[in-house]
Every structure is written in structure tokens, then in C-alpha cells.
C-alpha positions, 0 to 999 in steps of 0.5 A: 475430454468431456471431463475438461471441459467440465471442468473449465465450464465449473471454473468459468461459472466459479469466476464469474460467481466470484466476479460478481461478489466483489463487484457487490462488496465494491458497489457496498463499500463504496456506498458506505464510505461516500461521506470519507470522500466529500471530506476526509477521514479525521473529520469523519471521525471527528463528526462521529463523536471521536476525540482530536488526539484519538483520531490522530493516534489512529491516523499517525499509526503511532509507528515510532511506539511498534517499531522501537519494540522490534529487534534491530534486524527487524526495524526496517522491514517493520518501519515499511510495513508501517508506512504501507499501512498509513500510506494505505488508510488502514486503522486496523492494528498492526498486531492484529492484522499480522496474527490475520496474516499468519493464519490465513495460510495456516487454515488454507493449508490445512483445508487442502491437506484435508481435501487430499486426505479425505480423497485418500491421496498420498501426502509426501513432503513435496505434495506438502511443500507446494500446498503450503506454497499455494497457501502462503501465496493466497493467504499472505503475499497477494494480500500485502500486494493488495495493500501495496497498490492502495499504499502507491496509488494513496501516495501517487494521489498525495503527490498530485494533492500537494501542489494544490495543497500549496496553491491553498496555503498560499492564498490563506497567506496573501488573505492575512491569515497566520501559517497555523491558520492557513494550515487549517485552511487545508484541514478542511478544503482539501479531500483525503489523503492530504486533507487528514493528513495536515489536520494530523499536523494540526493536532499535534501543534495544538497539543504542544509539537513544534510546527516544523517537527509535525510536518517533517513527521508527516514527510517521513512518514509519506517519504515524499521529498516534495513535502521535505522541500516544504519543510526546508523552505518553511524552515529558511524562511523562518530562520532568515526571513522573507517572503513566504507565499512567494517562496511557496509559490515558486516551490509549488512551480518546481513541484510541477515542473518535476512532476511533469519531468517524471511523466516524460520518464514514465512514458519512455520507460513504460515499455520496459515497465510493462515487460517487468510486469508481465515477466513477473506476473505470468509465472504466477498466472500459469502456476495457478491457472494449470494447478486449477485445471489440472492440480495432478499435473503439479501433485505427481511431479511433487512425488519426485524426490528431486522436486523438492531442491528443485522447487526450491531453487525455483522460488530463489531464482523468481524472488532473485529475477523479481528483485533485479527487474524492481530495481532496473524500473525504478527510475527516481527524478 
């Protein structure tokens, strides 16, 4: 008993040690990148010496260029990939950031299979097996669940940005200014994300792309329909004429009405959302807290020769069940 509560006393203060250190590297981070919050991050990149078309490059991400060298099969999960990392703002190459992705596991299993070796313990595959289940956890998926919450709240904020985005473009039309004027208007009042987004749009009209095609590339590459919606009405009224500020303003009008329609479906779903989230989080808060606690408890089982088709059948039916419960919330409107 004076061993376990040893033991938690150690993890309480490991918690807290670590607790303590993210806050430190949050207060850092943020300290360091307020001047990408008073404007946005191509004009940052601009007012440090960059070139337009470098700074477009390595906001656009270049992903057509990565995704057409993959093989057939491996294009869609690629495109996603890709767009999670735009939609995340992160500059790091997609080659890179992958080799860092395969070895992080790689090393936490090899620190584990040490630590085991080096306590004599026995090594048997199924001991291995979870290790390096442990290991693919910690170093592989909770890092590209990381990138998956800043990608949604990034795309959640653009959504927001997009009405008031419009609200601008509109007064820059009704002030006497042209579409390509007013679109630069944005580049420069609007924060990021939307804000380096459409000076992307910018820079590839001035290096020669058609309008419509710059902002349907920025449509898909947010997979937003609001920003579809603006790129059909840009391209109806040029085709057939009219009143563009008041065609936008009517569009920004249905922008909100559906964003209001989609908080209504959000805050009657919200209990089955919250019950997804812990069915899904809790098995993997109860694996990590007791194999902290007591890794012996997991370590013996994994000796037993029925552990490893078990364990197995046991990661498939949690992917399976994990699978269905995203699809029942995913409520579009």
C-alpha cells in the first residue's frame, strides 16, 4: 500500500512538473508569435524579407505538386492530410513532418523495450505488441489529433471570419473600388486565417491565375461551401451582370442565417456529442492511467497466448465503434 501511494505521489508531481512546462512553452509561444495576431501571417512573412510567391507557396502548401506523386489508393487520405495541415498553419514540409511522425514511435518503443530489458524482464511478443501499441499512441496518433483540433478550430474561426470578411468586400465595392481592390482590402483588415488566405488569392491573380479559379482553390482547399457559394455568385454575376455588393450582401445575409441554423443543431445534439466523446476518450484514459499505475497489470495479461488475438480483436471493434459514433454526430446543415 506505501508503494502505491508512492507511487501516485510521483505521478501527481510528474503531472504537475509537466503541467507546468507546457504552460511555460504556451506563455513562449504566444509571446513570440503576437505580431501573426495583430495582422496575419503573409504579411508577416512579407515584412521579414519573404518574396510574394515564396510566402504563397508555403501558405498554399503546394499540395496538387505532393498528392499527384502518391499512388491512386494513397491520394485521398494524402489530400486530407494535406488540408489538415493548411487548414492547421503549419509551414513544415509534408516530407519532414511524416519522417517525424515514424520516428517518434520507433524511438518511444525502443526507450520501453530497453527499460524492460534492462529490469530483466521477459520480452514475449505480446509484451511487445502493446509497447509498441503504447508507443504508436503517444507518438503517432495523439500528435495528428493535435493537428486535427487546430485544423477544426482554424476552419471553425474562418467560417465565423467569412461574413465579416463579405461585410468588407461589400463596403470596398459601394466605396468605388474594383473586385481585385477590394479583394486587397481583406488582405490587409482581415486577421488570420481568412486574412492570409485571400492575400494568397491575391498573389496568384498578380502572377497571372484567373480570379475565379484562385478562389475556387481556396474553396477547396477549406472545403468550406460558404466560400463555394461565393465563388458561384462572383461567377453569375460576371457572366450575366448585376448588382454585385447587393448580390454579396444578400449571400452574407444566408451565410449567417445557416450559421445560426447550424448552432440550433449543435445545441440539440450536444448531448449525444458529448456521450461520443467520452465513449470514445475513456477507453483510452483508462488504458493509460492503469498501465501508469500498474503496467504489471497489462504486462502479465500480454504473457498469455490468447492476449494477442484478443488485443487485436479489441483495437478493430474500438476503431469500428469509433468510426460509427463520427458518423451518427456528424450533422451537416
Amino acid at each position: 500500500m506505501d508503494d502505491l501511494w508512492l507511487r501516485i505521489l510521483i505521478l501527481v508531481l510528474v503531472f504537475g512538473a509537466v503541467l507546468l512546462a507546457v504552460e511555460a512553452l504556451v506563455s513562449w509561444w504566444t509571446r513570440t508569435h503576437t505580431e501573426g495576431r495583430t495582422i496575419n501571417k503573409r504579411l508577416t512573412m512579407i515584412g521579414r524579407g519573404l518574396q510574394r510567391d515564396e510566402a504563397m507557396n508555403r501558405l498554399r502548401r503546394q499540395e496538387n505538386l505532393i498528392v499527384s506523386r502518391l499512388p491512386g489508393w494513397l491520394r485521398g487520405p494524402g489530400l486530407r492530410l494535406e488540408r489538415t495541415l493548411m487548414a492547421a498553419g503549419v509551414t513544415m514540409a509534408t516530407g519532414q513532418l511524416f519522417m517525424l511522425l515514424l520516428i517518434a514511435p520507433v524511438a518511444l518503443l525502443i526507450l520501453m523495450v530497453l527499460a524492460l530489458f534492462l529490469s530483466e524482464a521477459p520480452l514475449g511478443t505480446g509484451r511487445i505488441l502493446l509497447l509498441a501499441t503504447v508507443a504508436l499512441v503517444i507518438g503517432f496518433a495523439l500528435p495528428l489529433m493535435a493537428l486535427q483540433v487546430k485544423a477544426n478550430r482554424r476552419r471553425k474561426k474562418m467560417q465565423e471570419q467569412f461574413p465579416v470578411a463579405l461585410d468588407v468586400f461589400v463596403r470596398g465595392l459601394r466605396a468605388g473600388h474594383p473586385v481585385a481592390a477590394a479583394l486587397e482590402l481583406l488582405t490587409v483588415e482581415m486577421t488570420d486565417p481568412i486574412g492570409s488566405q485571400f492575400g494568397v488569392v491575391v498573389d496568384e491573380v498578380t502572377y497571372g491565375a484567373d480570379m475565379r479559379d484562385a478562389l475556387a482553390d481556396m474553396a477547396e482547399r477549406w472545403d468550406l461551401e460558404d466560400m463555394r457559394m461565393f465563388v458561384v455568385s462572383l461567377s453569375v454575376q460576371q457572366e450575366t451582370g448585376g448588382n454585385l455588393a447587393e448580390i454579396l450582401e444578400n449571400l452574407s445575409k444566408v451565410i449567417r442565417d445557416r450559421a445560426a441554423m447550424m448552432m440550433k443543431v449543435r445545441a440539440l445534439s450536444s448531448e449525444g456529442r458529448m456521450t461520443a466523446v467520452m465513449l470514445t476518450v475513456l477507453p483510452i484514459l483508462a488504458f493509460s492511467g492503469l498501465f501508469m499505475l500498474n503496467p504489471s497489470f497489462y504486462l502479465d495479461v500480454a504473457d498469455d497466448s490468447a492476449f494477442i488475438p484478443g488485443f487485436a480483436a479489441l483495437i478493430i471493434l474500438y476503431f469500428i465503434g469509433l468510426f460509427t459514433i463520427r458518423r451518427m454526430v456528424d450533422l451537416k446543415v
